[in-house]
DSSP file (Angstrom, degrees, kcal/mol; ACC not computed):
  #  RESIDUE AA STRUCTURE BP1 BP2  ACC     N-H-->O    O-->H-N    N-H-->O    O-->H-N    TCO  KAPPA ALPHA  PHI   PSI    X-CA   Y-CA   Z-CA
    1    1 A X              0   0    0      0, 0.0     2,-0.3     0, 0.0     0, 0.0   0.000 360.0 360.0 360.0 132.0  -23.1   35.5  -36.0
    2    2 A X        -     0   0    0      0, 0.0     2,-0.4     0, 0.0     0, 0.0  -0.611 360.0-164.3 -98.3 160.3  -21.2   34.9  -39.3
    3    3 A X        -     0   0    0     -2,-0.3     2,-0.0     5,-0.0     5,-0.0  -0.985  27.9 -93.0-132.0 158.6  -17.1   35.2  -39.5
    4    4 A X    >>  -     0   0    0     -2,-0.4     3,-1.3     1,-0.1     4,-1.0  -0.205  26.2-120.8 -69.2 158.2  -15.0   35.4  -42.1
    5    5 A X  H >> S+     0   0    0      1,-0.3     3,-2.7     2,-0.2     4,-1.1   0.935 113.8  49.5 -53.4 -53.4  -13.4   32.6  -43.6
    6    6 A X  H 3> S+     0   0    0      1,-0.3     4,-0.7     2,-0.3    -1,-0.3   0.413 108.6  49.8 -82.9  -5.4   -9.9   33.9  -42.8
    7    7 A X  H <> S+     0   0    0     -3,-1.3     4,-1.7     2,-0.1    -1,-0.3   0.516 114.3  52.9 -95.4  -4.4  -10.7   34.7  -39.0
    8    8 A X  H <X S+     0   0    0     -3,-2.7     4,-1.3    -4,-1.0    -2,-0.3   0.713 106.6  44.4-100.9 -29.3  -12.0   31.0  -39.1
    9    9 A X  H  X S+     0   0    0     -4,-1.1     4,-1.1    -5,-0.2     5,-0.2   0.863 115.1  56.8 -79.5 -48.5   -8.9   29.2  -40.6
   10   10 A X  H  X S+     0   0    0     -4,-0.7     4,-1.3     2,-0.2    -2,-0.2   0.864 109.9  41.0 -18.5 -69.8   -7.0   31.6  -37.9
   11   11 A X  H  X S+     0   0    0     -4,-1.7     4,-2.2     1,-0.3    -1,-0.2   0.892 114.0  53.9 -55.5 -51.5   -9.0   30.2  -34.9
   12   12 A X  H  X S+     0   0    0     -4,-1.3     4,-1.9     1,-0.3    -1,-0.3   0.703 111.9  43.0 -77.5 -24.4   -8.7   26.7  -36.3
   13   13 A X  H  X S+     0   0    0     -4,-1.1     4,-2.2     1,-0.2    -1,-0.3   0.748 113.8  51.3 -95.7  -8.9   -4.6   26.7  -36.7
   14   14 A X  H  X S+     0   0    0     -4,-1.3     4,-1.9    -5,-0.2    -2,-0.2   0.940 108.2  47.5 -79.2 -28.2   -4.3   28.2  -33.7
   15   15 A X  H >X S+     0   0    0     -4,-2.2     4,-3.4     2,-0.2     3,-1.6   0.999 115.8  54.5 -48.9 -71.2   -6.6   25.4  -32.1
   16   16 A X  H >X S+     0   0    0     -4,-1.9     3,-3.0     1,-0.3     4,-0.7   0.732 107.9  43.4 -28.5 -79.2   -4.3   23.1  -34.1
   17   17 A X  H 3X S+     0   0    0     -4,-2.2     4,-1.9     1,-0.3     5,-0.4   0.593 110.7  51.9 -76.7 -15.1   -1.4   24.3  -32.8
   18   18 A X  H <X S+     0   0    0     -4,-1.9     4,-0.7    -3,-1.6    -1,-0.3   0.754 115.2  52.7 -61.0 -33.7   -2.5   24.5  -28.9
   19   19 A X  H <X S+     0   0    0     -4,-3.4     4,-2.0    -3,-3.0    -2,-0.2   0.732 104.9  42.8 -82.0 -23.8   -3.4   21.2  -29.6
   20   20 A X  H  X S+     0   0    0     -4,-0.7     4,-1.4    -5,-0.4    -2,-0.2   0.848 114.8  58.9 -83.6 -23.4   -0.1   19.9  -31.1
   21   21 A X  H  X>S+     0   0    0     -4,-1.9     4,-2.0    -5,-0.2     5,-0.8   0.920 109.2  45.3 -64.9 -53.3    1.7   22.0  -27.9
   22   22 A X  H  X5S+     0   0    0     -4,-0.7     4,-2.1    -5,-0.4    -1,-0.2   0.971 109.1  51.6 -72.7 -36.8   -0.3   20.0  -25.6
   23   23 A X  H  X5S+     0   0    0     -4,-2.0     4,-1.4     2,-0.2    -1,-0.3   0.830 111.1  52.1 -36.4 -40.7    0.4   16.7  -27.3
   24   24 A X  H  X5S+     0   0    0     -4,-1.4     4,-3.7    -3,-0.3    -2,-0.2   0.776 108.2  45.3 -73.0 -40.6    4.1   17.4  -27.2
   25   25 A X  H  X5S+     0   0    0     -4,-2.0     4,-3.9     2,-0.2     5,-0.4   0.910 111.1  51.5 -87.4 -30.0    4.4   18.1  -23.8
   26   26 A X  H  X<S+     0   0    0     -4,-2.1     4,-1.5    -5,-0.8    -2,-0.2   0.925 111.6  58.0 -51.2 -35.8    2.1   14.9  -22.8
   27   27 A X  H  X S+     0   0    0     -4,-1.4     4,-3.9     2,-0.2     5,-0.2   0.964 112.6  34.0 -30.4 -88.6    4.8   13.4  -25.2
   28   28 A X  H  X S+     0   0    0     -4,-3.7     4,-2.7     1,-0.2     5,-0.3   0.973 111.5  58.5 -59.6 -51.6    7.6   14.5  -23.1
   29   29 A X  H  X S+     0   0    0     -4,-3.9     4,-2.4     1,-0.2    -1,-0.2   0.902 114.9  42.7 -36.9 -31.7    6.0   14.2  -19.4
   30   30 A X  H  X S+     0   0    0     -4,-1.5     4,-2.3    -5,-0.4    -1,-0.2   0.912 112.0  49.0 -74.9 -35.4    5.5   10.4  -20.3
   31   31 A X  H  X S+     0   0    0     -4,-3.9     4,-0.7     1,-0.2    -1,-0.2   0.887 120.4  43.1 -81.9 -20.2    9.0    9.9  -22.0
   32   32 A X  H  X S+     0   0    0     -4,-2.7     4,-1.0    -5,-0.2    -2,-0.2   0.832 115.0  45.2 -72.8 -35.8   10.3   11.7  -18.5
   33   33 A X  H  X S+     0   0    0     -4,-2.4     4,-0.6    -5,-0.3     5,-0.2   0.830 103.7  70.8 -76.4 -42.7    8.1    9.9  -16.0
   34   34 A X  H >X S+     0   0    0     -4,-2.3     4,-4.7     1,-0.2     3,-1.2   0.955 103.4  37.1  -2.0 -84.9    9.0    6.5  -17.8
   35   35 A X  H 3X S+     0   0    0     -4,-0.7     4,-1.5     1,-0.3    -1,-0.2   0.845 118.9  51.3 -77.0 -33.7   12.6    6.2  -16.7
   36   36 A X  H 3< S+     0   0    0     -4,-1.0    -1,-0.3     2,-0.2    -2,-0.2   0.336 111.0  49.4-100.9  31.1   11.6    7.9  -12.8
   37   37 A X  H XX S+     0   0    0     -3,-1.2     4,-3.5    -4,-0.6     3,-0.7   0.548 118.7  42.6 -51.0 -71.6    8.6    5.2  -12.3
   38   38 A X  H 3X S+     0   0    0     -4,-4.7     4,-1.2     1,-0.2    -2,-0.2   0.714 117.8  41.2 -71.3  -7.2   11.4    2.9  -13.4
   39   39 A X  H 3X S+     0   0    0     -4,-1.5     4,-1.9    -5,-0.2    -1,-0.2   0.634 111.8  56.4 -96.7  -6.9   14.2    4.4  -11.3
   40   40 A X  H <> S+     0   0    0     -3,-0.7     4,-1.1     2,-0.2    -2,-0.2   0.720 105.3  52.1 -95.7 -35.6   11.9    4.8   -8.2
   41   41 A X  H  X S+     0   0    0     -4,-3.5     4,-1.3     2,-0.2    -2,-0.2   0.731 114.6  44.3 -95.0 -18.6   11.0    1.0   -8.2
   42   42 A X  H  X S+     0   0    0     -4,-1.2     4,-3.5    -5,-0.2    -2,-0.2   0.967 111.2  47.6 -52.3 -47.9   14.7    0.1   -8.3
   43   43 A X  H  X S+     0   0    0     -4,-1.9     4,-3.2     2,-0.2    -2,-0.2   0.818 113.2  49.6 -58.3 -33.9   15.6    2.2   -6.0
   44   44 A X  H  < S+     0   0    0     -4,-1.1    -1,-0.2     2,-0.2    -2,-0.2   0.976 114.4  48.3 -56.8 -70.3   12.3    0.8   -3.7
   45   45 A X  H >X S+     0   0    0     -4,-1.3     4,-1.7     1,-0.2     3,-1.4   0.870 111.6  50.8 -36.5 -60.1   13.6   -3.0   -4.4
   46   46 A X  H >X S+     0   0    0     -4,-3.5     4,-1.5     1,-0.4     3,-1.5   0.968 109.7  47.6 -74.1 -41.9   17.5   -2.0   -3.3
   47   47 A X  H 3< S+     0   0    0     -4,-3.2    -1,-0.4     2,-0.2    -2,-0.1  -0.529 112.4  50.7 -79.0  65.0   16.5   -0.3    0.2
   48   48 A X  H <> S+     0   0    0     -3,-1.4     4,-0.5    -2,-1.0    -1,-0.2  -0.295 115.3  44.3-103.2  -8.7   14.2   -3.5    1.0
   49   49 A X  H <X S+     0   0    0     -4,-1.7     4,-1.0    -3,-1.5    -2,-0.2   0.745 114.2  53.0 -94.2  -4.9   17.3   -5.6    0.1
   50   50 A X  H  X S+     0   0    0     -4,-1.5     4,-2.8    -5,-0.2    -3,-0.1   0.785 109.9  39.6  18.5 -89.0   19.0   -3.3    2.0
   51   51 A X  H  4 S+     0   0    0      2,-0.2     4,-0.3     1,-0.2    -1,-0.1   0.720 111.2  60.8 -79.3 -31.2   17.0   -3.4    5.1
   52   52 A X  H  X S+     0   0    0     -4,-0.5     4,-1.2     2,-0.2     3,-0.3   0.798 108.6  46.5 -62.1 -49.0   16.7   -7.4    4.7
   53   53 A X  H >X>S+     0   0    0     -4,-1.0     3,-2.4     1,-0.2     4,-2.1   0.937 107.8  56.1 -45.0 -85.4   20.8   -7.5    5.0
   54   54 A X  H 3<5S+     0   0    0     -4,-2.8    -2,-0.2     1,-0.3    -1,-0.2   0.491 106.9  45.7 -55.5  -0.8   20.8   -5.4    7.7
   55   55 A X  H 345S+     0   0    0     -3,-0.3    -1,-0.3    -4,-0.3     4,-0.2   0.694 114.8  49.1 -95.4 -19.6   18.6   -7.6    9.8
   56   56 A X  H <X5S+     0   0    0     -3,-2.4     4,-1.9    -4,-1.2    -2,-0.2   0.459 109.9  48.7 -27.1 -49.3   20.3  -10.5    9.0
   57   57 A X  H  X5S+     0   0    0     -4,-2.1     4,-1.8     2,-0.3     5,-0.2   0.707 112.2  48.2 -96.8 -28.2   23.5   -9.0    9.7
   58   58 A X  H  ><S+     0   0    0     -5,-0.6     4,-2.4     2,-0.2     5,-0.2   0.953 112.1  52.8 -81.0 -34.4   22.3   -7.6   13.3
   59   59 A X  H >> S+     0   0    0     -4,-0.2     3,-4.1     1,-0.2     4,-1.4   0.933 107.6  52.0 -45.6 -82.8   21.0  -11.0   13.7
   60   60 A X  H 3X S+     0   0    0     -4,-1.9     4,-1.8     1,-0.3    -1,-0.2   0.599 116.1  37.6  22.7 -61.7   24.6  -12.2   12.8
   61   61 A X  H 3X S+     0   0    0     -4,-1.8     4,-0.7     2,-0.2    -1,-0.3   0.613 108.0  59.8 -95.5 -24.3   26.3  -10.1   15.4
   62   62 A X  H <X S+     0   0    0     -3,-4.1     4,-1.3    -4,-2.4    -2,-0.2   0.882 112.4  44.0 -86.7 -36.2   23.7  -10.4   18.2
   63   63 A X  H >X S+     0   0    0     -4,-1.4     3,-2.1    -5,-0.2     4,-0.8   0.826 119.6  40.6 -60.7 -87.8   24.4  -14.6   18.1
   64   64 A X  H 3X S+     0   0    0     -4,-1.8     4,-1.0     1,-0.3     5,-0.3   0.449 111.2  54.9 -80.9  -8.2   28.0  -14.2   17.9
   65   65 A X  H 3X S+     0   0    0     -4,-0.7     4,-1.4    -2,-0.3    -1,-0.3   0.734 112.8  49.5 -84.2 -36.6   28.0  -11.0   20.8
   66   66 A X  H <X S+     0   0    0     -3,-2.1     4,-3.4    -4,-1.3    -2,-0.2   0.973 113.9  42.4 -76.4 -37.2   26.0  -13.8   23.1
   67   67 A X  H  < S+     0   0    0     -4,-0.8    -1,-0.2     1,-0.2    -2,-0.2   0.837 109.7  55.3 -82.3 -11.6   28.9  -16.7   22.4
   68   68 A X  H  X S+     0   0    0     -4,-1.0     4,-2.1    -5,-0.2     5,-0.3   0.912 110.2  49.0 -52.9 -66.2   31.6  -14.0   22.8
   69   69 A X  H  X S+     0   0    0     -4,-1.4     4,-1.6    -5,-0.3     2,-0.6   0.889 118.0  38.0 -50.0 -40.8   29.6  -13.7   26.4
   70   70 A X  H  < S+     0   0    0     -4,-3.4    -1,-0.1     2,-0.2     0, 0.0  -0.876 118.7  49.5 -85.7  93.3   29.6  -17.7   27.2
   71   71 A X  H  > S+     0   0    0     -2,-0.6     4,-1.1    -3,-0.2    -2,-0.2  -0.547 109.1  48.4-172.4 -44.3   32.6  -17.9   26.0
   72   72 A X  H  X S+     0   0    0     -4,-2.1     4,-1.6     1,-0.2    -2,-0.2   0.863 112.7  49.9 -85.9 -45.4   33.6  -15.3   27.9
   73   73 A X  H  < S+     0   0    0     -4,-1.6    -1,-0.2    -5,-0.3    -3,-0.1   0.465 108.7  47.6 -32.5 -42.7   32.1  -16.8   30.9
   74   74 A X  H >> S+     0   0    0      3,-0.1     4,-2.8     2,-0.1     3,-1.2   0.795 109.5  55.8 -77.0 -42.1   33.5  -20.4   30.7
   75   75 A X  H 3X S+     0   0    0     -4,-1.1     4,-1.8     1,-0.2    -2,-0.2   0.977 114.7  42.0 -59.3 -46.3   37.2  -18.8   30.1
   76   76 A X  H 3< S+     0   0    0     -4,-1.6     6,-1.1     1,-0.2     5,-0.4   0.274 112.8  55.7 -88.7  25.1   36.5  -16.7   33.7
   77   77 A X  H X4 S+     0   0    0     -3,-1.2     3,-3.0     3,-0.2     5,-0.3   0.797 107.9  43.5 -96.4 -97.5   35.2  -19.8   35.0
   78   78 A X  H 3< S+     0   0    0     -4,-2.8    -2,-0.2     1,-0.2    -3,-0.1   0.610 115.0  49.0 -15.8 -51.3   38.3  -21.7   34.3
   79   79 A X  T 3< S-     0   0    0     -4,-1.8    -1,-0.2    -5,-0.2    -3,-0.2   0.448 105.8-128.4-105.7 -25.8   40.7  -18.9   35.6
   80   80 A X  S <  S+     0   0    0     -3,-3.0    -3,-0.2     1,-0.1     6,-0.1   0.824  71.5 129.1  89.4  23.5   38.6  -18.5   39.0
   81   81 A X        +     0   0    0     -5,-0.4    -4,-0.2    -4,-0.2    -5,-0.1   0.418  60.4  66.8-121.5  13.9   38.2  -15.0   38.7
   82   82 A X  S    S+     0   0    0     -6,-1.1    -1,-0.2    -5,-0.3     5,-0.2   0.874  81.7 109.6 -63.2 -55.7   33.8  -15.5   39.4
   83   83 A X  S >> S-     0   0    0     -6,-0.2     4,-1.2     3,-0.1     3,-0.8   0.310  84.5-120.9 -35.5 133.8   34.8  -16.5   42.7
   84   84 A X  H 3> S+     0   0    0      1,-0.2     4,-0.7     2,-0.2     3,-0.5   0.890 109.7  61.9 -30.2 -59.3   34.1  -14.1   46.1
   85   85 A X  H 3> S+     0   0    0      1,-0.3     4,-1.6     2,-0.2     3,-0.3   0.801 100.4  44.6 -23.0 -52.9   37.6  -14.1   46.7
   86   86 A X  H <> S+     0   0    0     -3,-0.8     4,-1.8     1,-0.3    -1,-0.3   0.760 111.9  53.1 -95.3 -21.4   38.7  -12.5   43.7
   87   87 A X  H  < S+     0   0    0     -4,-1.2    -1,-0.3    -3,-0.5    -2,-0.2   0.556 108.1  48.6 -94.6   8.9   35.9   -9.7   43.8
   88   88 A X  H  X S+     0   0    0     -4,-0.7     4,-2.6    -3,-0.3    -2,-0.2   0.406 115.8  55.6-110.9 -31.9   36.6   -8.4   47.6
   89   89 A X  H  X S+     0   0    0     -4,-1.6     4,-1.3    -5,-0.4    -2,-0.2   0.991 101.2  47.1 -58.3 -52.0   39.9   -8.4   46.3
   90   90 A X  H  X S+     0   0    0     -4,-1.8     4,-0.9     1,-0.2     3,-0.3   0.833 114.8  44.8 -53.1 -36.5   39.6   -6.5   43.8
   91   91 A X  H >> S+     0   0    0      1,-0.3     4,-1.5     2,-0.2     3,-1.5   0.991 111.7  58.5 -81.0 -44.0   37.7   -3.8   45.6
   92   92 A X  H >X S+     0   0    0     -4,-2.6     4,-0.8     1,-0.2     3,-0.6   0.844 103.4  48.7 -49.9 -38.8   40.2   -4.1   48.4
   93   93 A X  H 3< S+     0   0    0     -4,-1.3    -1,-0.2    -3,-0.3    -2,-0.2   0.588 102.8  65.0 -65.5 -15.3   43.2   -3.3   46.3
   94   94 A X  H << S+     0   0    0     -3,-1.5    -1,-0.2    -4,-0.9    -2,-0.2   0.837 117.6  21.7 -25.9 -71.5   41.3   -0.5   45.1
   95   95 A X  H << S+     0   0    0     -4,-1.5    -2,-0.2    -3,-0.6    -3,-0.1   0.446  82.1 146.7-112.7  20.2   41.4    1.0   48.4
   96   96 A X    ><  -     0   0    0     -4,-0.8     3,-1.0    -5,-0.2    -3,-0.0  -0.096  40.5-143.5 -61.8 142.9   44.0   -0.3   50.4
   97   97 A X  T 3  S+     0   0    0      1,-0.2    -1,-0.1     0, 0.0    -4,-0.0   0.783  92.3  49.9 -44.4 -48.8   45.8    1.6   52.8
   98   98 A X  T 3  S+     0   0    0      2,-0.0     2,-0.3     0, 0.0    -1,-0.2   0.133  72.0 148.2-102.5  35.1   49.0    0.4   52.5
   99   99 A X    <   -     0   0    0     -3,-1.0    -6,-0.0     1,-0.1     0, 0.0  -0.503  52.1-110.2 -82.8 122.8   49.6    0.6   48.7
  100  100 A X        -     0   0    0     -2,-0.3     2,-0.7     1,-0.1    -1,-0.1   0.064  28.0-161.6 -64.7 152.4   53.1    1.3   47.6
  101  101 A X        -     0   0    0     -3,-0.1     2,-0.6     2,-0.0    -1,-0.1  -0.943   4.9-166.4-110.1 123.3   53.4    4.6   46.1
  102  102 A X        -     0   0    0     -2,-0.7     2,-0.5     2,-0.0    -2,-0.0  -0.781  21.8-129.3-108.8 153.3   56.7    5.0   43.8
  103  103 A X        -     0   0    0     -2,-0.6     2,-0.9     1,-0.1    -2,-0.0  -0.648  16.4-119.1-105.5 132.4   57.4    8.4   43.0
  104  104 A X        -     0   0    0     -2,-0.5    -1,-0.1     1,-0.0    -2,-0.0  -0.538  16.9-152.6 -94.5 100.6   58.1    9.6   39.3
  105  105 A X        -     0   0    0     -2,-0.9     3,-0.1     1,-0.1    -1,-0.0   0.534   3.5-152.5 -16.9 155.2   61.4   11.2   38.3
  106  106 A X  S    S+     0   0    0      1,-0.0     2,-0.2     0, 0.0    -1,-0.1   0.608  78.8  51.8-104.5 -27.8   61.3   13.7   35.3
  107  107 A X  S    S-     0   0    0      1,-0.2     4,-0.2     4,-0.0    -1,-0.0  -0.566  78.5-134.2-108.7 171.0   64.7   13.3   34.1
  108  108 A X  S >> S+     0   0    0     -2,-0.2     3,-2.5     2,-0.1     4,-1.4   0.756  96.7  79.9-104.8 -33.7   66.2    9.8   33.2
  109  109 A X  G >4 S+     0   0    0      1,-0.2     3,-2.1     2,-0.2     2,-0.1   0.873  95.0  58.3 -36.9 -85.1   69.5   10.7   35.1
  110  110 A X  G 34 S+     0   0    0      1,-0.3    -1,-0.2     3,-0.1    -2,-0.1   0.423  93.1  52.4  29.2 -75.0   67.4    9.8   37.8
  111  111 A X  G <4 S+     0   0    0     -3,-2.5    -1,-0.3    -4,-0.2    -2,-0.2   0.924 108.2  58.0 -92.7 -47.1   66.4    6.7   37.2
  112  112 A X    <<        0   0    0     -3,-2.1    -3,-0.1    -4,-1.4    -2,-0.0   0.436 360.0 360.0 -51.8-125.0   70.5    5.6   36.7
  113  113 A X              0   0    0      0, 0.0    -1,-0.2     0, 0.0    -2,-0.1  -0.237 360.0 360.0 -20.5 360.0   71.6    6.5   39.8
């Protein structure tokens, strides 16, 4: 099957130009993908120092939350207030019978008198 020259020069700049279109955009996808490759592997790097802080930092908090607790422990040591004594008190004062009740006034004249 022959064609003419001029439907053949046609085909062939339109090839061309499908072809420079397709360069162009490979062109741009690369120069776009470039810079979110590179923004994707920062971003990767700052959440794994990130998560490396923050595991640190719970470490951090979990020693100093246990020497708050011995600490806390020696003071109520010192002070007696482990002792039997002082926890049957407490619950007794809790429910004692005879615990004064003072009754509250609204007005401050009241409380002069």
């Amino acid at each position: 099957m022959f064609i003419r020259r001029s439907t053949y020069h046609r085909l062939v700049a339109r090839a061309e130009a499908y072809h420079e279109a397709y360069v162009a955009a490979r062109r741009a996808e690369n120069r776009k993908a470039a810079p979110a490759v590179a923004r994707r592997e920062r971003l990767v790097r700052a959440c794994a120092s990130y998560r490396a802080e923050l595991a640190a930092n719970r470490l951090t908090i979990a020693r100093k939350d246990r020497r708050i607790a011995q600490l806390q422990g020696q003071l109520d040591d010192l002070l007696g207030l482990n002792s039997e004594q002082v926890q049957a008190g407490a619950r007794w004062q809790q429910r004692r019978p005879d615990k004064p009740y003072t009754p509250v006034s609204d007005s401050p004249a009241a409380v002069r008198k």
